[in-house]
Short mmCIF file of the C-alpha atoms (twelve columns), coordinates in Angstrom:
data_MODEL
# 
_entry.id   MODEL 
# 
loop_
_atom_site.group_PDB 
_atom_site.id 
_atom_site.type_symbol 
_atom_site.label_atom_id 
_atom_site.label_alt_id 
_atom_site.label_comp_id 
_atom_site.label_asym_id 
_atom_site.label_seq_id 
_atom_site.Cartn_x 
_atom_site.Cartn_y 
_atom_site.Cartn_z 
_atom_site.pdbx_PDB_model_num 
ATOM 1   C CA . UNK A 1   30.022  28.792 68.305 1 
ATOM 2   C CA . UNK A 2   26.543  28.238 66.389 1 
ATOM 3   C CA . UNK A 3   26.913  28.457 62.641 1 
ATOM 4   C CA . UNK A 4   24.489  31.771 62.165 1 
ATOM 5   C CA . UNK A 5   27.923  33.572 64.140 1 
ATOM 6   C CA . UNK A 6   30.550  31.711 61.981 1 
ATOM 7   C CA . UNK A 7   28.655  33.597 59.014 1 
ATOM 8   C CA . UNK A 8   30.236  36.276 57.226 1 
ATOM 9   C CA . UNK A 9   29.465  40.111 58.836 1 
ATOM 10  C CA . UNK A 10  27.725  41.013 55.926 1 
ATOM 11  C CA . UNK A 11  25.566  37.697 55.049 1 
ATOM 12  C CA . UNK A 12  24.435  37.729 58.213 1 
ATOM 13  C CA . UNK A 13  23.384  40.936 57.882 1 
ATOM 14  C CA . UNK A 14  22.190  40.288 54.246 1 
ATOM 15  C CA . UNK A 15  19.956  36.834 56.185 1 
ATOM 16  C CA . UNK A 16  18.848  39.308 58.961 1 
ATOM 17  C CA . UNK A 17  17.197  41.509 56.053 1 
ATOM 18  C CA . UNK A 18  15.694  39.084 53.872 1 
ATOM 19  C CA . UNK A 19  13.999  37.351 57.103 1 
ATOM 20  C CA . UNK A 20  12.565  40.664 57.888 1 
ATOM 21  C CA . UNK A 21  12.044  42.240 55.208 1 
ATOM 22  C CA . UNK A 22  9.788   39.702 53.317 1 
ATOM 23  C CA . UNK A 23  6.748   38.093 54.885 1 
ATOM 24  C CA . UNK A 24  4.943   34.749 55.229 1 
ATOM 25  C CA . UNK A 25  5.489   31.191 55.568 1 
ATOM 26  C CA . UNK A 26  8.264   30.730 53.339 1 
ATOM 27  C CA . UNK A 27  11.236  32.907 54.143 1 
ATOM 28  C CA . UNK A 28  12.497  30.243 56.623 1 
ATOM 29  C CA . UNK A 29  13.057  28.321 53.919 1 
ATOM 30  C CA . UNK A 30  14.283  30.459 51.397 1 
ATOM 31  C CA . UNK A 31  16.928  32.134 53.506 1 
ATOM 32  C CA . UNK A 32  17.881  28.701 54.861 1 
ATOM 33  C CA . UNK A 33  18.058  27.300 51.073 1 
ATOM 34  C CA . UNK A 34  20.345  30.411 50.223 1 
ATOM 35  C CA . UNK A 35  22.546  30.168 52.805 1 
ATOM 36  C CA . UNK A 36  23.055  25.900 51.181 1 
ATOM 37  C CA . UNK A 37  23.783  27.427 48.388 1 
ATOM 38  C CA . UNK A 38  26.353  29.881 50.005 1 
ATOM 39  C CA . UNK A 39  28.098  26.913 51.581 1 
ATOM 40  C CA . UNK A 40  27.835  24.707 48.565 1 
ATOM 41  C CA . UNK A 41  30.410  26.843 46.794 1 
ATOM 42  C CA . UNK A 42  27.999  29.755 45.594 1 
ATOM 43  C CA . UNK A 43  29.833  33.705 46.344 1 
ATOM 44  C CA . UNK A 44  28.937  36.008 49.022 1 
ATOM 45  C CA . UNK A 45  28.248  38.605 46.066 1 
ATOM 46  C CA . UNK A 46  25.873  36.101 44.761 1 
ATOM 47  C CA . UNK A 47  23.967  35.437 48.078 1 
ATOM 48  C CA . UNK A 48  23.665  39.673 48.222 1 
ATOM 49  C CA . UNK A 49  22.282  39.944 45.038 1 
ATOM 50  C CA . UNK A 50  19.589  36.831 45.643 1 
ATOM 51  C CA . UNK A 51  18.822  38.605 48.736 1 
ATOM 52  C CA . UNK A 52  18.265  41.757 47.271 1 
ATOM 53  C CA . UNK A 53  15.954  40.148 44.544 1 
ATOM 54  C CA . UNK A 54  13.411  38.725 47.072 1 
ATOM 55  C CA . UNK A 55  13.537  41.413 49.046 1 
ATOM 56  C CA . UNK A 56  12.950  43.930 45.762 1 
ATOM 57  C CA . UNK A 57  10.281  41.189 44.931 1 
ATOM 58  C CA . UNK A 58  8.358   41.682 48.058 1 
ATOM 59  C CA . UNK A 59  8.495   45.402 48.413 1 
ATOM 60  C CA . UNK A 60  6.970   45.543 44.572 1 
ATOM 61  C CA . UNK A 61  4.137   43.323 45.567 1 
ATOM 62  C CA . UNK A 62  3.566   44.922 48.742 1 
ATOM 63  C CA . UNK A 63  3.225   48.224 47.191 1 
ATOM 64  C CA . UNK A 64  1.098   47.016 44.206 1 
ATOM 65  C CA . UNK A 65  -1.460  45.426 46.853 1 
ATOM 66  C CA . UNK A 66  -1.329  48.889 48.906 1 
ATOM 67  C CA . UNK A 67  -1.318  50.928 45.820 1 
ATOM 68  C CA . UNK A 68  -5.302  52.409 46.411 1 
ATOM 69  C CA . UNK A 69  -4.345  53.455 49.525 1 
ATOM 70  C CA . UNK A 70  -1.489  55.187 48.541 1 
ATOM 71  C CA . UNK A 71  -3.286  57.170 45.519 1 
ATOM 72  C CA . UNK A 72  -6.043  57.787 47.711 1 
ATOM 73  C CA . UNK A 73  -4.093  59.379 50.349 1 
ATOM 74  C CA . UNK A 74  -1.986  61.497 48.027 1 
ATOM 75  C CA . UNK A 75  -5.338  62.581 46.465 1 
ATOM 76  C CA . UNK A 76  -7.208  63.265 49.493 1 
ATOM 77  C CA . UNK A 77  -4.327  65.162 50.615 1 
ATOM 78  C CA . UNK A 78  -4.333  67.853 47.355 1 
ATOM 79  C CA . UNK A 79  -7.736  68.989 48.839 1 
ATOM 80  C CA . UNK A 80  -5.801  70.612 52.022 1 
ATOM 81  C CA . UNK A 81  -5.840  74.093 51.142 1 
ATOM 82  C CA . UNK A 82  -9.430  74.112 50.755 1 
ATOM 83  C CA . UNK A 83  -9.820  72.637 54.309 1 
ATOM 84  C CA . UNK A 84  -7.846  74.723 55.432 1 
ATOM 85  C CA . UNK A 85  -10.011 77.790 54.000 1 
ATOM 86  C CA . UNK A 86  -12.181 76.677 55.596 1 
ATOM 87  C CA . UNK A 87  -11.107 76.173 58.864 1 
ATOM 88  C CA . UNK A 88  -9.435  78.933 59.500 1 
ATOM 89  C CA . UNK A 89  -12.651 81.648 59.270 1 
ATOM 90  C CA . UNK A 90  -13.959 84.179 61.372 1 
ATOM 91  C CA . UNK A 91  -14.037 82.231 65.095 1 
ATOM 92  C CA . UNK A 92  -10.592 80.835 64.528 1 
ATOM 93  C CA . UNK A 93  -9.384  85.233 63.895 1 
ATOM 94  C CA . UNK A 94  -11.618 85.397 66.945 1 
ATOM 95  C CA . UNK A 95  -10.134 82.951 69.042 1 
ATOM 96  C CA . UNK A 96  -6.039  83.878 67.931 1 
ATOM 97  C CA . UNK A 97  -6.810  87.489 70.118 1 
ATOM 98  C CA . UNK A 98  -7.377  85.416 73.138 1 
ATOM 99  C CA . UNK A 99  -4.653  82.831 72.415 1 
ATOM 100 C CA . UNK A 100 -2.445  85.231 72.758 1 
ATOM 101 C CA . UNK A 101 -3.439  86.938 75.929 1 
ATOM 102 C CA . UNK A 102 -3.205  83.917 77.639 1 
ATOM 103 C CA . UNK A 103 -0.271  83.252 79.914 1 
ATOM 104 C CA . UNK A 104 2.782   80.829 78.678 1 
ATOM 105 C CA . UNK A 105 2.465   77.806 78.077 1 
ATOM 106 C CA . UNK A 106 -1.296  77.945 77.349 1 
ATOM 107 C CA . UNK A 107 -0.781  80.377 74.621 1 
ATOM 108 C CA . UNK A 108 1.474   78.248 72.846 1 
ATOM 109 C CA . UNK A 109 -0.565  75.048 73.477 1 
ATOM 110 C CA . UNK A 110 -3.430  76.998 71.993 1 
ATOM 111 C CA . UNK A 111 -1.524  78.233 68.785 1 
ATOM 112 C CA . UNK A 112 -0.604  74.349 68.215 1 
ATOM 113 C CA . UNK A 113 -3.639  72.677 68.604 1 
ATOM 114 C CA . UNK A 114 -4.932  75.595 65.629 1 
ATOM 115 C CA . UNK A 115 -2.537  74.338 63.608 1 
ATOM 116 C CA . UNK A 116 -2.680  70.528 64.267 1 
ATOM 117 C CA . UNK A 117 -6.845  70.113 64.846 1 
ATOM 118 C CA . UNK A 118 -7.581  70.845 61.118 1 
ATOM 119 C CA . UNK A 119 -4.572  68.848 59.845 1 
ATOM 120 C CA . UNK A 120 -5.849  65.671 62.000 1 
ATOM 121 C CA . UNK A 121 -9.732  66.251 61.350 1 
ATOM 122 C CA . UNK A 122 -9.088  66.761 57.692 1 
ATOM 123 C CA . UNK A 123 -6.981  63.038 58.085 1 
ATOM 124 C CA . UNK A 124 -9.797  61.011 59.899 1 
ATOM 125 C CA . UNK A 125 -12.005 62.735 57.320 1 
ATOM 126 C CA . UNK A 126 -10.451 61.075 54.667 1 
ATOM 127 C CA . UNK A 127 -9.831  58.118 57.088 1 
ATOM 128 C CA . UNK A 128 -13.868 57.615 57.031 1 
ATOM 129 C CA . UNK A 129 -14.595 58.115 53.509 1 
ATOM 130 C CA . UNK A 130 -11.663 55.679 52.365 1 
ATOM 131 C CA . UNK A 131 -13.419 53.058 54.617 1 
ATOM 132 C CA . UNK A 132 -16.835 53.760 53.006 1 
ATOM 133 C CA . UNK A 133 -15.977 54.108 49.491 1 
ATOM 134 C CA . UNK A 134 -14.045 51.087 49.523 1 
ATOM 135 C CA . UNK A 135 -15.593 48.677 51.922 1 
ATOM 136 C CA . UNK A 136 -14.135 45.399 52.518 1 
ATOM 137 C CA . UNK A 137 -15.771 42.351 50.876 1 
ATOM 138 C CA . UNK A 138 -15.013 39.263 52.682 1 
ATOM 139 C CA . UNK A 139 -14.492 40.946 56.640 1 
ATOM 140 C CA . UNK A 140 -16.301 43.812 58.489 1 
ATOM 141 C CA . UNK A 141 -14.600 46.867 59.573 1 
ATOM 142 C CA . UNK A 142 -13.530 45.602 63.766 1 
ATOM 143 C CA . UNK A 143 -14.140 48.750 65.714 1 
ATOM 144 C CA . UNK A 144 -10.408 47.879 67.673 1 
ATOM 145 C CA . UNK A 145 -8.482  48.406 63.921 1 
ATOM 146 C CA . UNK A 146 -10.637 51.185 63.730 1 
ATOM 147 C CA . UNK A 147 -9.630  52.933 66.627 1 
ATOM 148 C CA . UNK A 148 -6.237  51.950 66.397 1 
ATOM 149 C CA . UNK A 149 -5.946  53.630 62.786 1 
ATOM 150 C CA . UNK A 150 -7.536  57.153 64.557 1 
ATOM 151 C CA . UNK A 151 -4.783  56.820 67.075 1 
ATOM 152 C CA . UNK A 152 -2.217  55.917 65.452 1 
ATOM 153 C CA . UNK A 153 -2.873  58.999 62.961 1 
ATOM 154 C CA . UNK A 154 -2.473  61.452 65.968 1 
ATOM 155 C CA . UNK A 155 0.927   59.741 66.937 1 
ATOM 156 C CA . UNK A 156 2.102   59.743 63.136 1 
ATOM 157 C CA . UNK A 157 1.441   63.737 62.603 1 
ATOM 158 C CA . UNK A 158 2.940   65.089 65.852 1 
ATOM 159 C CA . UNK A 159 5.883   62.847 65.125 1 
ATOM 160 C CA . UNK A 160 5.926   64.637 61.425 1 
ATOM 161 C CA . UNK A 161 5.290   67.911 62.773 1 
ATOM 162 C CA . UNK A 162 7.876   68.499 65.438 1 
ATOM 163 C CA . UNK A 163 10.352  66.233 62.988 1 
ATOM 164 C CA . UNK A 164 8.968   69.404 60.387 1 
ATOM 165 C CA . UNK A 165 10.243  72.126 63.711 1 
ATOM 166 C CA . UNK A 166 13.235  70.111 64.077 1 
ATOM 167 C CA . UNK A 167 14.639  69.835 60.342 1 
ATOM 168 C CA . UNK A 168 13.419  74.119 59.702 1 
ATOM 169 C CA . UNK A 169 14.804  74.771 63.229 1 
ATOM 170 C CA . UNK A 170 16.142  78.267 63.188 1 
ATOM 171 C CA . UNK A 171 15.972  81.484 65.039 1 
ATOM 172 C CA . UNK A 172 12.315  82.921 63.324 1 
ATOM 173 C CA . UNK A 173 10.847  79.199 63.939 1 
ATOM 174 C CA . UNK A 174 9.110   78.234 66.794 1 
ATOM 175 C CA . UNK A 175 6.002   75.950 67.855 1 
ATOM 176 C CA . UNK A 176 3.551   79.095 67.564 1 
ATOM 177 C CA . UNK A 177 4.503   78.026 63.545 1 
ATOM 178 C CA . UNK A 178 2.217   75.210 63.233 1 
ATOM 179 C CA . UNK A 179 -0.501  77.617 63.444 1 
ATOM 180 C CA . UNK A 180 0.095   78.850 60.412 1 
ATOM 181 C CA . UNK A 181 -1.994  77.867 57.413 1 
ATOM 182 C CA . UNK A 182 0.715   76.815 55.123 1 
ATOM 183 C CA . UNK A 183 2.921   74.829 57.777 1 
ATOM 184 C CA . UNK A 184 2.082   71.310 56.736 1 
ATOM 185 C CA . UNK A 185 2.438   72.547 52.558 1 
ATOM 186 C CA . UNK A 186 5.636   73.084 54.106 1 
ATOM 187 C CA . UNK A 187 7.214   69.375 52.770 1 
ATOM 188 C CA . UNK A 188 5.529   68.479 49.851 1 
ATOM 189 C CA . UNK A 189 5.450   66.478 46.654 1 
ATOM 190 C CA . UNK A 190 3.671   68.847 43.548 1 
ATOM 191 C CA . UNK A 191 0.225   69.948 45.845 1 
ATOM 192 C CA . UNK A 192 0.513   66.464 47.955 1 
ATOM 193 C CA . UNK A 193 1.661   67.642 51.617 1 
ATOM 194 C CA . UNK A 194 4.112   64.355 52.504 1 
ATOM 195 C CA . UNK A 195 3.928   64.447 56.458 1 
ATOM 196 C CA . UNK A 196 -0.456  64.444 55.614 1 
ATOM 197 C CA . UNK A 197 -0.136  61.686 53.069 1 
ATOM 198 C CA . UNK A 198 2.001   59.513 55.468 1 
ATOM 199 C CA . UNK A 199 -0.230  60.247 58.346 1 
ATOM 200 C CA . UNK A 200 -3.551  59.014 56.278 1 
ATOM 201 C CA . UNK A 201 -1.493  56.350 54.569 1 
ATOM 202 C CA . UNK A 202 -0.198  54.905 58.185 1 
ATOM 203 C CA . UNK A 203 -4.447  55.430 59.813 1 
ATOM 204 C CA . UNK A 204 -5.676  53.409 56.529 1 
ATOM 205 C CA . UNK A 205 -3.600  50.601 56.903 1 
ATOM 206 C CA . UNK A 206 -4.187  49.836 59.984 1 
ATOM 207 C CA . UNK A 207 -7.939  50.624 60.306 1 
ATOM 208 C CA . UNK A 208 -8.307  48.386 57.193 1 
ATOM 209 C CA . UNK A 209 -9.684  44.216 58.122 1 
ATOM 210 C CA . UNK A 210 -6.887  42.238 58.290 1 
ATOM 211 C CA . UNK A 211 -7.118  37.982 57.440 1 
ATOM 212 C CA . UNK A 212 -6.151  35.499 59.870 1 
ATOM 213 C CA . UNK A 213 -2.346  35.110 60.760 1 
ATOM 214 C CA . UNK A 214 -0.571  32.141 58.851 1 
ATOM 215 C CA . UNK A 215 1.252   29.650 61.135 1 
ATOM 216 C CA . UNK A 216 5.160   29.918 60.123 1 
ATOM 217 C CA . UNK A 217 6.225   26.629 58.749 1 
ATOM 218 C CA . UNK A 218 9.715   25.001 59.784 1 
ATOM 219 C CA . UNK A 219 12.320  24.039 57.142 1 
ATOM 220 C CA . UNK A 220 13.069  20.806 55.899 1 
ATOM 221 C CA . UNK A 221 16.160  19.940 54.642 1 
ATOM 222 C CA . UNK A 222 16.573  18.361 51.104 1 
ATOM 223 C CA . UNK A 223 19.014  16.231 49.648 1 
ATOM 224 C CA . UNK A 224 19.242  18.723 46.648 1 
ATOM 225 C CA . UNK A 225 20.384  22.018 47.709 1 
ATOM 226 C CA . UNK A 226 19.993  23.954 44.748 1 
ATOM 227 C CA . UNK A 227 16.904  22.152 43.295 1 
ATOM 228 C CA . UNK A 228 15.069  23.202 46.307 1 
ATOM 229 C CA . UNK A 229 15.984  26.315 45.982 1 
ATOM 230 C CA . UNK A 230 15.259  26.884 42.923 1 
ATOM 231 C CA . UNK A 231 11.716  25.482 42.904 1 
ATOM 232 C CA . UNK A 232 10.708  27.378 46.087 1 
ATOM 233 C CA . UNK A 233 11.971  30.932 45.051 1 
ATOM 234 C CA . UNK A 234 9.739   29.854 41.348 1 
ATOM 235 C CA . UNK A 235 7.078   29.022 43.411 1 
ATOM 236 C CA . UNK A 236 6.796   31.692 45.892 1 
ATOM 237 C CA . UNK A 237 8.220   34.757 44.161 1 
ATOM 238 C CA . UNK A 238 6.927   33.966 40.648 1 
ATOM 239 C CA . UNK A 239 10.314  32.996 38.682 1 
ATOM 240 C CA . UNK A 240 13.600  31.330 39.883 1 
ATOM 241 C CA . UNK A 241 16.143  34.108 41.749 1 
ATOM 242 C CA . UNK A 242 18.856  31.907 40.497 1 
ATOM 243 C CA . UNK A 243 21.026  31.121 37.376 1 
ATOM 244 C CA . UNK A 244 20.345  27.736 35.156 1 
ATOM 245 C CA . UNK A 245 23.829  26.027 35.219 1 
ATOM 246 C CA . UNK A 246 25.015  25.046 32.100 1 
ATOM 247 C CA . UNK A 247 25.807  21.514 31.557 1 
ATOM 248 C CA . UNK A 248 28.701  19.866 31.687 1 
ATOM 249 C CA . UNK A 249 30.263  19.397 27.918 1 
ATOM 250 C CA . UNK A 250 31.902  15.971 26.534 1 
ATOM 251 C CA . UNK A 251 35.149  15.520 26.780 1 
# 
């Protein structure tokens, strides 16, 4: 039996977390340094609460390095209504007569796509002016992340929408609904539509340049179990994750 199975259920559920959960080169050897710890004498309750520190550490720096993104798309996303004035004029009322003269399922295909072509234009709208208001300054927009941000959009909002038909499901819903100008105000934060925001958010993120991958980096043991630990989770996470041990008093 290896020792990752003689493990406690829940720290190896508490490991599986922090490894993926928390990125780069050292979370080999900070989970590997907390589970010494566990095994030096150190609670299960303890190892939880470490875990949850790192992983509450790296979340908080994660969002605080996407944090323009994240404004910007729940900005951008305030400005729907108007786009959606605008969209919906005097050819779209033209073009609903028809829709609904054609036979099933085109009809219904039609009302969608009037419902979803503004949302997603309105998204890779926003898409292009985030990527030239705030150009990148050390790598050039790749043309492959850019694509794969436009795509990926699509995917996001018609796994938001029909999420949107599944949670209002009732008898006087249906997919003719998404035609209707106020279906993606539908779930929303204040004036910020959430399944919009999360579609730009998700398109952003991955159009944006990304650096070169770091190699991971195997861990090597140390004599000191604790010392190690405590000078890697300092050095990586900003301030030691554990406890100063008091010293031992005279007798």
């Amino acid at each position: 039996m290896s020792s990752s199975n003689a493990l406690p259920f829940t720290t190896r559920i508490a490991t599986w977390l922090l490894e993926h959960l928390t990125f780069g080169t050292h979370r080999d050897a900070l989970s590997g340094d907390l589970l010494e710890e566990l095994r030096a004498g150190r609670s299960k309750q303890w190892h939880q609460r470490q875990v949850l520190k790192a992983i509450g550490i790296e979340l908080w720096a994660r969002l605080r390095d996407h944090a323009r993104p994240i404004v910007f798309s729940a900005g951008w996303n305030t400005l729907y209504p108007v786009w959606q004035f605008l969209a919906h004029g005097r050819l779209s009322q033209a073009n609903a007569d028809r829709w609904i003269a054609l036979p099933w399922p085109y009809s219904s295909c039609a009302e969608i796509a009037s419902g979803v072509a503004p949302a997603i234009t309105f998204v890779w709208l926003g898409l292009i002016l985030y990527l030239v208001a705030f150009p990148h300054k050390d790598r050039a927009l790749s043309p492959v992340s850019l694509a794969l941000g436009l795509s990926t959009s699509v995917s996001v909002l018609l796994v938001t929408t029909f999420a949107a038909l599944q949670y209002l499901s009732h008898p006087g819903i249906s997919l003719t609904d998404v035609g209707q100008q106020d279906f993606y105000l539908t779930f929303h934060l204040l004036t910020i539509s959430i399944p919009l925001t999360l579609t730009l958010l998700s398109a952003i993120l991955l159009a944006l340049p990304r650096g070169p991958r770091l190699a991971r980096t195997l861990r090597i043991p140390t004599a000191s179990a604790t010392k190690s630990t405590e000078h890697k989770a300092h050095h990586y996470l900003g301030f030691s994750l554990l406890p100063r041990r008091r010293a031992p008093q005279a007798i």
